[in-house]
C-alpha positions as CSV (number, residue, x, y, z in Angstrom):
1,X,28.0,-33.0,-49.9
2,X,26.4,-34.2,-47.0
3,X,28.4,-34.4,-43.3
4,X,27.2,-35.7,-40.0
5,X,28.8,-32.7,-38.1
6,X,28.4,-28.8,-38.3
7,X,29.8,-26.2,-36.9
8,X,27.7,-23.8,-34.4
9,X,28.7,-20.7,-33.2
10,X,28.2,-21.2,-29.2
11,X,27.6,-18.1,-27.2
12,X,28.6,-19.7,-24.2
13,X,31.9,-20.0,-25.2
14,X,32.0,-17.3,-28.0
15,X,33.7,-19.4,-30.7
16,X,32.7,-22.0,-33.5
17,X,32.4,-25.4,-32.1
18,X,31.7,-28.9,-33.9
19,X,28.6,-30.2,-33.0
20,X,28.8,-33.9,-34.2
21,X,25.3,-35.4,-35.2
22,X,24.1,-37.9,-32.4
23,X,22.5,-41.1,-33.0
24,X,19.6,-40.1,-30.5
25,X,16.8,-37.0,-31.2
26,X,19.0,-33.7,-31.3
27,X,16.7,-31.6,-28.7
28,X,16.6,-28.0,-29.3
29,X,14.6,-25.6,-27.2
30,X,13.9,-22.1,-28.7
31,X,12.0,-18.9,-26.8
32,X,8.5,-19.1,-28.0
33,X,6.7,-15.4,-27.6
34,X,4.5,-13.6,-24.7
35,X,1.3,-13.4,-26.5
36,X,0.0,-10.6,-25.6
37,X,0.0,-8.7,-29.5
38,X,0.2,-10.1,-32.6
39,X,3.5,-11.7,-33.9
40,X,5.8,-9.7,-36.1
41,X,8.4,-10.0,-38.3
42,X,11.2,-9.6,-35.5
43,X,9.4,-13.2,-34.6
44,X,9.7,-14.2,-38.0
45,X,13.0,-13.7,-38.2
46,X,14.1,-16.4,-35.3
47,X,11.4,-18.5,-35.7
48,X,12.4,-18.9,-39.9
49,X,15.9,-19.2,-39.3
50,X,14.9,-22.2,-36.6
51,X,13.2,-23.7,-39.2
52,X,15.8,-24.0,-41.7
53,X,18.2,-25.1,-38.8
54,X,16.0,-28.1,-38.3
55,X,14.9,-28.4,-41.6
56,X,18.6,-28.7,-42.3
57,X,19.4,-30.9,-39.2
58,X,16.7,-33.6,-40.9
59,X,18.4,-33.6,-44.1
60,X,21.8,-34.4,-42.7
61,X,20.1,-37.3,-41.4
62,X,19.7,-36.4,-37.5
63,X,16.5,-36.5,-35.5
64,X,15.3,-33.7,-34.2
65,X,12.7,-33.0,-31.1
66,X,11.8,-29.1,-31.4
67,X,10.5,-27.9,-28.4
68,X,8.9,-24.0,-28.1
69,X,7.5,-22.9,-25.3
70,X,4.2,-20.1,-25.6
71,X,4.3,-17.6,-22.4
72,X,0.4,-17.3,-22.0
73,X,1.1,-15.6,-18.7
74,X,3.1,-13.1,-17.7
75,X,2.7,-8.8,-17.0
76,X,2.3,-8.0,-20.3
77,X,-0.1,-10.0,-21.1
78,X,-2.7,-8.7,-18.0
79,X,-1.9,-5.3,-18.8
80,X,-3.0,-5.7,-22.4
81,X,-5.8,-7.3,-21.1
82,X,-7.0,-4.8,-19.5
83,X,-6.4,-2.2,-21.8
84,X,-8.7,-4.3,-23.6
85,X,-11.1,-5.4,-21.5
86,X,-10.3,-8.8,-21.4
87,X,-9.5,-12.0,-19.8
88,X,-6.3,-12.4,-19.2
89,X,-6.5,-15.7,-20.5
90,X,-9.0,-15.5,-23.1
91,X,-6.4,-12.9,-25.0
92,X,-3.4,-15.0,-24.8
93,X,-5.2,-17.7,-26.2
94,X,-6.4,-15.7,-28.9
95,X,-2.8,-14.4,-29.8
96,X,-1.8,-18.1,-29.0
97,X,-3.9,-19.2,-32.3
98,X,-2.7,-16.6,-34.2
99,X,0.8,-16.9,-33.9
100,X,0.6,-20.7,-34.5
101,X,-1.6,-19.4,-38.0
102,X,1.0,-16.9,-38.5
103,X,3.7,-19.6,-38.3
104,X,1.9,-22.1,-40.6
105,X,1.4,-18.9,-43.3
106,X,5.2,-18.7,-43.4
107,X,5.9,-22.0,-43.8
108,X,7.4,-22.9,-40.2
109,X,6.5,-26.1,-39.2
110,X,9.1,-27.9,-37.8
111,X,8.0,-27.3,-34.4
112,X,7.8,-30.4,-33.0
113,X,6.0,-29.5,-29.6
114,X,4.7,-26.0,-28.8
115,X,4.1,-25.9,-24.6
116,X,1.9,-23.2,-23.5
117,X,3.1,-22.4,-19.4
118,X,-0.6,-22.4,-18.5
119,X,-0.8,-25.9,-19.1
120,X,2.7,-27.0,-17.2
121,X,1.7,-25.1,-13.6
122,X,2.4,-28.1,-11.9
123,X,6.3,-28.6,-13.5
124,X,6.4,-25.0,-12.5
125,X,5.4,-25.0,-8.9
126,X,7.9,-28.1,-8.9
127,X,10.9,-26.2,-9.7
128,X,10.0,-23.5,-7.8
129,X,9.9,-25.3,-4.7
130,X,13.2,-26.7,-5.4
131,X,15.0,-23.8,-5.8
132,X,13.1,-22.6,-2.0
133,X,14.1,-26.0,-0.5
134,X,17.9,-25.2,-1.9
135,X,18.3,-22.1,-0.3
136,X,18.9,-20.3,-3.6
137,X,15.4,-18.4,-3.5
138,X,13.6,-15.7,-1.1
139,X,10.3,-14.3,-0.5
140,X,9.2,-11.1,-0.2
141,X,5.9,-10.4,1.4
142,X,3.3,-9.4,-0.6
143,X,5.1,-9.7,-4.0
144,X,6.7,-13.2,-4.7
145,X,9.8,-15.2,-4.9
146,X,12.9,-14.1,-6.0
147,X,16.0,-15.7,-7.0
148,X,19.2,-14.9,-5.3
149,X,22.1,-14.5,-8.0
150,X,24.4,-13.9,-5.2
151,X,23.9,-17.5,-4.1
152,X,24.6,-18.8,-7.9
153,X,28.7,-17.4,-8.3
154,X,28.6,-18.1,-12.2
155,X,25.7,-16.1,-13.0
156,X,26.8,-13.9,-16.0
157,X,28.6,-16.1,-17.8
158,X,26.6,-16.2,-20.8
159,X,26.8,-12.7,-21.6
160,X,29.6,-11.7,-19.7
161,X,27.4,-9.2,-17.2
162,X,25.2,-9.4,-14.6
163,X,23.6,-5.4,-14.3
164,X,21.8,-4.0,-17.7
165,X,22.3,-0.4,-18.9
166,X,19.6,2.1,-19.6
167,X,20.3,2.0,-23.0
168,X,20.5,-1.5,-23.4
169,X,18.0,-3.8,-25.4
170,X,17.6,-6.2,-24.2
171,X,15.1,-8.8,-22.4
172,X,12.7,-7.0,-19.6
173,X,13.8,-6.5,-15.9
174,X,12.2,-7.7,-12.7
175,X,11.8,-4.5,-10.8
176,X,11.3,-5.0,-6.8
177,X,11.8,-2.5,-4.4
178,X,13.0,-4.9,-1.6
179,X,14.9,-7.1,-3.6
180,X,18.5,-8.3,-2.4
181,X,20.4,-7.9,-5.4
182,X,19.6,-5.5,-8.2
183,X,19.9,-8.9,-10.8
184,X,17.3,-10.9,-8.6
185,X,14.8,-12.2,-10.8
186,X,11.3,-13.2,-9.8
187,X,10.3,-17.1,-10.0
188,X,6.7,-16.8,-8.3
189,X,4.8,-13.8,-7.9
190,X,1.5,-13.9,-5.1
191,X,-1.5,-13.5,-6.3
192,X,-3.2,-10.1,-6.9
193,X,-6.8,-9.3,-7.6
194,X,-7.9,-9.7,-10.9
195,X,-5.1,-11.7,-11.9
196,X,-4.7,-15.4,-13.1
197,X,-3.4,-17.3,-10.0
198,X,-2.8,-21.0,-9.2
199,X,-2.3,-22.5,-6.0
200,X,0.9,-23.7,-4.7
201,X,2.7,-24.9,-1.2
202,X,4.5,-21.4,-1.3
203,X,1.9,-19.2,-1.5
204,X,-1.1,-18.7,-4.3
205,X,-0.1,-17.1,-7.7
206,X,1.7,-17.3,-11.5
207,X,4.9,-18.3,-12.6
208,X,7.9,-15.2,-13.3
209,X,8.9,-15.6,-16.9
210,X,12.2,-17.2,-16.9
211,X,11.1,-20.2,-14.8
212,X,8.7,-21.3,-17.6
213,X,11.0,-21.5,-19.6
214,X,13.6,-24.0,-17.5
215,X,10.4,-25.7,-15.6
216,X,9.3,-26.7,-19.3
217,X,12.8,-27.9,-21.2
218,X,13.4,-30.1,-17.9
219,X,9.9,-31.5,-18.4
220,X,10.6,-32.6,-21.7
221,X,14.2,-32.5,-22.4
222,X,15.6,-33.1,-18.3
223,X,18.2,-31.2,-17.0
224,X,20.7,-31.3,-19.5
225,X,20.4,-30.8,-23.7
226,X,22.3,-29.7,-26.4
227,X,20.8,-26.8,-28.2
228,X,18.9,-23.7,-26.8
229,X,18.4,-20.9,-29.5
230,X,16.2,-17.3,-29.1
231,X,16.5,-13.6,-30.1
232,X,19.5,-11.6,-29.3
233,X,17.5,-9.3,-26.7
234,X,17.1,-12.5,-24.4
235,X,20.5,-13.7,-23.9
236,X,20.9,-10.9,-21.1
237,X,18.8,-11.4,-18.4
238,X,16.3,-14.1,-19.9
239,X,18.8,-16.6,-21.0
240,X,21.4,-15.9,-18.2
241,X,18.5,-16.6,-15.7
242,X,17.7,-19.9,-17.3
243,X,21.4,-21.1,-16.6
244,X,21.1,-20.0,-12.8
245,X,17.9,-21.5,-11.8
246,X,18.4,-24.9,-13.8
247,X,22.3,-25.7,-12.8
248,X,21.0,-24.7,-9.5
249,X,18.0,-26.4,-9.5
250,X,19.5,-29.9,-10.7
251,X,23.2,-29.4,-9.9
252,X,24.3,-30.2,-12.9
253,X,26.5,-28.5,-15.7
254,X,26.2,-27.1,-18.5
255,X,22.3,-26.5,-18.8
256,X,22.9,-26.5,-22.6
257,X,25.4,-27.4,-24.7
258,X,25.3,-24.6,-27.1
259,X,23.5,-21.1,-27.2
260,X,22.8,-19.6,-30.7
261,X,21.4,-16.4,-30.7
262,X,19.2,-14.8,-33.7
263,X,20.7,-11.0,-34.5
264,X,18.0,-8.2,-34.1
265,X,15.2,-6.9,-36.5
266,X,15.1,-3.2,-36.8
267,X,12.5,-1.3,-39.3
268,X,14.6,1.3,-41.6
269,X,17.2,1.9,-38.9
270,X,14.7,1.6,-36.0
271,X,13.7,-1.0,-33.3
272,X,9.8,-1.8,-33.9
273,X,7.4,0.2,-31.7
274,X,3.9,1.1,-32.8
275,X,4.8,4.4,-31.1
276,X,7.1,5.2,-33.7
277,X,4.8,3.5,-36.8
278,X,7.3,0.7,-37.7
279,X,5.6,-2.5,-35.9
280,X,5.2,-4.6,-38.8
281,X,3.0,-7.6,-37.7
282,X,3.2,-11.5,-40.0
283,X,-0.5,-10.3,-40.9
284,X,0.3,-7.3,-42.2
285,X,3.3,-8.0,-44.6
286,X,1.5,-11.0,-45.8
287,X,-0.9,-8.6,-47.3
288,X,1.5,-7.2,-49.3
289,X,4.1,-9.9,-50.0
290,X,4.4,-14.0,-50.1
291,X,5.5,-15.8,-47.4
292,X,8.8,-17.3,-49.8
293,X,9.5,-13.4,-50.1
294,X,9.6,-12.8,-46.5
295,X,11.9,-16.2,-45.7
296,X,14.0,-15.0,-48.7
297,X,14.7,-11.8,-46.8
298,X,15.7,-13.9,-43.8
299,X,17.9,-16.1,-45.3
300,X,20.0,-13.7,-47.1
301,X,21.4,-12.4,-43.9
302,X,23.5,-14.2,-41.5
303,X,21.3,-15.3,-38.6
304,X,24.2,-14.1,-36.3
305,X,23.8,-10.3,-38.3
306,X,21.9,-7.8,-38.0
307,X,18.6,-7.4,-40.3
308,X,16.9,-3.8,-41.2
309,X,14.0,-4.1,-42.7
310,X,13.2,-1.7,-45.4
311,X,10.7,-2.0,-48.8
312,X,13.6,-2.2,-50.8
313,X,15.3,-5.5,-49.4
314,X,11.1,-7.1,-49.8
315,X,11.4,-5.7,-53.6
316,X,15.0,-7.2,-53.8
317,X,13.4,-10.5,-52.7
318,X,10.8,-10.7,-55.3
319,X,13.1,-10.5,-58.1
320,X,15.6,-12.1,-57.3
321,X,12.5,-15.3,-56.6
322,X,11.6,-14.3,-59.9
323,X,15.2,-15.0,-61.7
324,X,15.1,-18.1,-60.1
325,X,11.6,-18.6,-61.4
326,X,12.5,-17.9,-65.0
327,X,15.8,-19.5,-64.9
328,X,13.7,-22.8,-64.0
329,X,10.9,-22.0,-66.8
330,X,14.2,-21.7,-69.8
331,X,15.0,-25.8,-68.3
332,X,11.7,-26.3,-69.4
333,X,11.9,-25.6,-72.7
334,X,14.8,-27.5,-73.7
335,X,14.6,-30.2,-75.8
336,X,17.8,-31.5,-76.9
337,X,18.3,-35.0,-76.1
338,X,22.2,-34.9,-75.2
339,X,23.9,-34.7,-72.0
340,X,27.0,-32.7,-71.2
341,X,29.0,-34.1,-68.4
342,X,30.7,-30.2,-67.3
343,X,26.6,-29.3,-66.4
344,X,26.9,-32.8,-64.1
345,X,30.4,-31.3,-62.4
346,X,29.5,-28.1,-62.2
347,X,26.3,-29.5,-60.0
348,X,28.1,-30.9,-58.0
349,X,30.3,-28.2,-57.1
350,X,27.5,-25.6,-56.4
351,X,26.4,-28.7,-54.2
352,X,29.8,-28.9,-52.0
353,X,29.6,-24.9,-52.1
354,X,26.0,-25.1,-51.0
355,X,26.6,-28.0,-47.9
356,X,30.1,-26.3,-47.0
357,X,27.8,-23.5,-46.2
358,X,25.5,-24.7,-44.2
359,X,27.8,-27.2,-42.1
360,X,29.5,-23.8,-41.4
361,X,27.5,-22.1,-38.9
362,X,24.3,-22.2,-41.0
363,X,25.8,-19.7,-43.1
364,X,22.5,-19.4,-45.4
365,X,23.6,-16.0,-47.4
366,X,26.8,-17.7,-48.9
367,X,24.0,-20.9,-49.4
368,X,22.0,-19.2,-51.3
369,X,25.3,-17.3,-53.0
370,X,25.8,-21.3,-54.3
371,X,22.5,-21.3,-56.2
372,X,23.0,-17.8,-57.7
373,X,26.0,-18.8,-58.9
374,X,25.5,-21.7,-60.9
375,X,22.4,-19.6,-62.8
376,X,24.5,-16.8,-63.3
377,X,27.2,-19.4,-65.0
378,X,24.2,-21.0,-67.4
379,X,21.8,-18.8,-67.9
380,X,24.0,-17.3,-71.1
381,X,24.4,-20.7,-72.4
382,X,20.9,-22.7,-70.7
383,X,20.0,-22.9,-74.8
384,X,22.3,-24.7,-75.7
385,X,22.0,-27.3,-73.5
386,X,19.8,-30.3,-73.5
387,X,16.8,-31.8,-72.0
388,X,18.5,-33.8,-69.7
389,X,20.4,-31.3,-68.3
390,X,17.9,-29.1,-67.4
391,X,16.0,-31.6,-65.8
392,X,19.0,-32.4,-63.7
393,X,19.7,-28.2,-63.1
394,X,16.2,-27.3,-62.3
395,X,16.1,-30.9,-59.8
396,X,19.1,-29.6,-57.8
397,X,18.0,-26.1,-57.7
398,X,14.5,-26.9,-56.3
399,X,15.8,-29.5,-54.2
400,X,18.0,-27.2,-52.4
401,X,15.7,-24.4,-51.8
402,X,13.8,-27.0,-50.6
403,X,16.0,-27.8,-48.2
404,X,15.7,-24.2,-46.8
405,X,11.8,-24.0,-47.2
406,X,12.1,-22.0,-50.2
407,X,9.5,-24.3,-52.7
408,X,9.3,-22.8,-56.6
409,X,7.2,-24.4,-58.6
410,X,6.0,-22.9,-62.3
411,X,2.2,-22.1,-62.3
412,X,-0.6,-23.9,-65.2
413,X,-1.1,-21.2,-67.8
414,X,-4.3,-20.3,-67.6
415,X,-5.9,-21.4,-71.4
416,X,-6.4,-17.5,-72.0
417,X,-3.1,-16.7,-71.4
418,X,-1.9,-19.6,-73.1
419,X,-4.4,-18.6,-76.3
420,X,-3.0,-15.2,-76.4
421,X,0.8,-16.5,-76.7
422,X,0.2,-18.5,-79.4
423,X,-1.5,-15.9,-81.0
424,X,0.8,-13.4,-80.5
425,X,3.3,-16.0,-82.0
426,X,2.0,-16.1,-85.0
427,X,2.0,-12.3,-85.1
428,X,5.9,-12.2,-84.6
429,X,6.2,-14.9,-87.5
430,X,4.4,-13.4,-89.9
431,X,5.9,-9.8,-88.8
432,X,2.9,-8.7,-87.4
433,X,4.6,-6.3,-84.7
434,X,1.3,-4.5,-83.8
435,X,-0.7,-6.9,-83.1
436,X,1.9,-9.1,-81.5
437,X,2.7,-5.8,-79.0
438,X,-1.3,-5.8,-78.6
439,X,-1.5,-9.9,-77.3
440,X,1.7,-8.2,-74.7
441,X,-0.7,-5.7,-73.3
442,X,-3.2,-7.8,-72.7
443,X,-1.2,-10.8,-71.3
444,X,0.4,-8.2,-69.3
445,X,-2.8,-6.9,-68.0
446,X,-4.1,-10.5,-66.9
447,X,-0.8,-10.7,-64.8
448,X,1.8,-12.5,-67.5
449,X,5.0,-11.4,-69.2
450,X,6.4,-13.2,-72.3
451,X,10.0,-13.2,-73.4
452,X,11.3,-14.1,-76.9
453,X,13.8,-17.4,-76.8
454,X,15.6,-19.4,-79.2
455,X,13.0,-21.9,-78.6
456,X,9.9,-19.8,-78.1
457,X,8.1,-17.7,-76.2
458,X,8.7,-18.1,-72.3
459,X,5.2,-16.9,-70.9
460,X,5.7,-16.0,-66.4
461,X,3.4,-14.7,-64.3
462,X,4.4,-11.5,-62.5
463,X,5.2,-11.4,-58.5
């Protein structure tokens, strides 16, 4: 069932609310990274779900512009650099490319705009002079521009706070010495030697982080837009910055309809750090598992919850890929001409189950849950069904992980595996157990399994 409203959880207000499909592009801005590492699967996590969001958004029938902005500038980056030896530059670029790879190998590609901040400076220095000329930013010498929170009285009120604890995660902290207001965030910071600067009426130097981020959605999307999504670490102070220097920047409220926040990524009970030997880059799990694993792991937890990564939930992934794989392959083989009408009702409930889900907070677990069920309710019985049917099963079933990015589609038998099945076939018909248990082994060995149906063998390749 398909619906031109959904409900989002906003964390503005802290509740559901509808969000009715409009007939102009739905704009959604989402947190890109600071490049100064490579991308890991905390990343993945937000920048899948965003996907599916959109993906989702498309299929509902809305039009979406998905804008991501790239911080190529910032502290982190400069120190890496020189750690490195580096450019500044030349080393967010790099990561720059390799996120954007890393995005494509995991099959995110909804973006519709990706806006580096080293290529907006002038929208930057714009909004920064704004807020001076407003009265709602200061200057310390010899450090930058700050903003003034005490001059914006509804800073806060996306998290509910406006100090951070030591214990917190959460989104990193402008420190300053000679600030006003221990929440003050810097918006322009001067230039210091060594470092990427750019000029500006103010004084010479590089955007603070949180004003990319405004400076670019106003470019693109003005001063008002409905969706803003991230990580859970940047609603407090990233996201609650954003809010103050736009609504004080333009004068106008909201900033964004509706906030929708990505729960964290821990690593078997622990945030990533490569101190600790958890930091698990996109590189490095694709060496050991598929992309479709790695977005199967996503989706199977609320975006909203909490995710720890361990083996086990990657191993968890692969099978249950693999049931939906061989469930897929049984359609195939059926050959019966007849058509049952229950298989076509039962379709359609699983469908209603599966849309209800996603219209309800893109709730992708009990999506997912939809799909699993209507396997678990015909796999006993898939052989006695006909041809027609499990052309119409396996077309829903694809079509729907489709719809989430999740794309199965049963590999060509290579002509020696194919060769040893029949062989071993005619093994098992003649009662030839040996032998037969001999063309196993070495189908197994090339990578294959074959299974023993009602109407044949059912040859998969292993994952």
């Amino acid at each position: 069932m398909k619906s031109e409203t959904l409900t989002l959880y906003n964390t503005l207000s802290g509740k559901k609310e509808l969000f009715e499909i409009p007939r102009r592009p739905v704009k959604l801005f989402v947190c890109g990274p600071t490049v100064y590492d490579k991308s890991h699967i905390g990343h993945a996590r937000t920048y899948i779900f965003f996907d599916v969001f959109v993906r989702y958004l498309k299929h509902i029938g809305a039009s979406v512009y998905y804008l991501q902005n790239i911080t190529d500038i910032d502290d982190k980056i400069i120190r890496r650099a020189d750690e490195m030896r580096m450019d500044a530059r030349a080393l967010a670029l790099m990561f720059t490319k390799q996120h954007i790879a890393d995005m494509k190998r995991i099959g995110v590609k909804s973006v519709t705009r990706y806006a580096p901040a080293t290529h907006e400076i002038k929208t930057i220095v714009k909004q920064v002079q704004t807020l001076i000329e407003k009265g709602y930013a200061y200057q310390i010498e010899g450090d930058g521009w700050y903003f003034d929170v005490s001059k914006f009285a509804e800073y806060g009120k996306l998290s509910h706070r406006t100090a951070v604890s030591a214990e917190d995660s959460v989104s990193r902290i402008d420190e300053g010495v000679n600030k006003k207001n221990r929440a003050d965030f810097c918006i322009w910071k001067f230039k210091r030697e060594g470092e990427p600067s750019w000029r500006a009426p103010f004084g010479e130097g590089r955007p603070g982080w949180h004003i990319e981020d405004t400076s670019i959605s106003e470019k693109y999307f003005g001063p008002q837009y409905g969706l803003h999504g991230g990580g859970l670490d940047l609603k407090f102070p990233h996201h609650e910055a954003e809010i103050a220097q736009q609504e004080a920047a333009s004068g106008k409220k909201p900033f964004v309809k509706i906030w929708m926040h990505v729960g964290m990524l821990t690593v078997k009970g622990e945030k990533m750090a490569k101190s600790v030997g958890n930091f698990i880059t996109i590189e490095d799990f694709l060496k050991k598992h598929s992309a479709q694993t790695l977005r199967w792991i996503v989706l199977t937890h609320h975006y909203r919850s909490p995710l720890d990564y361990t083996d086990t939930l990657a191993k968890e992934a692969v099978s249950a890929l693999q049931t939906i794989e061989e469930f897929i392959a049984k359609t195939s083989l059926l050959k019966r001409a007849d058509t049952m009408t229950a298989i076509t009702e039962r379709i359609h409930e699983a469908s209603d189950t599966f849309h209800a889900a996603l219209q309800d907070d893109v709730n992708t677990p009990e999506a997912l849950a939809a799909i699993f069920s209507l396997i678990n309710d015909l796999n006993t019985k898939i052989f006695t069904l006909g041809k027609t049917d499990g052309r119409e099963i396996a077309r829903w079933i694809k079509g729907s992980l489709g719809i989430l990015g999740i794309f199965i589609t049963l590999p060509r038998l290579p002509f020696r595996v194919k060769r040893l099945a029949k062989q071993r076939e005619l093994f098992r018909i003649h009662k030839q157990f040996i032998q037969a248990d001999e063309m196993r082994t070495q189908m197994d060995a090339l990578g294959y399994t074959v299974e023993d149906t009602p109407l044949g063998p059912l040859v998969l390749r292993k994952m």
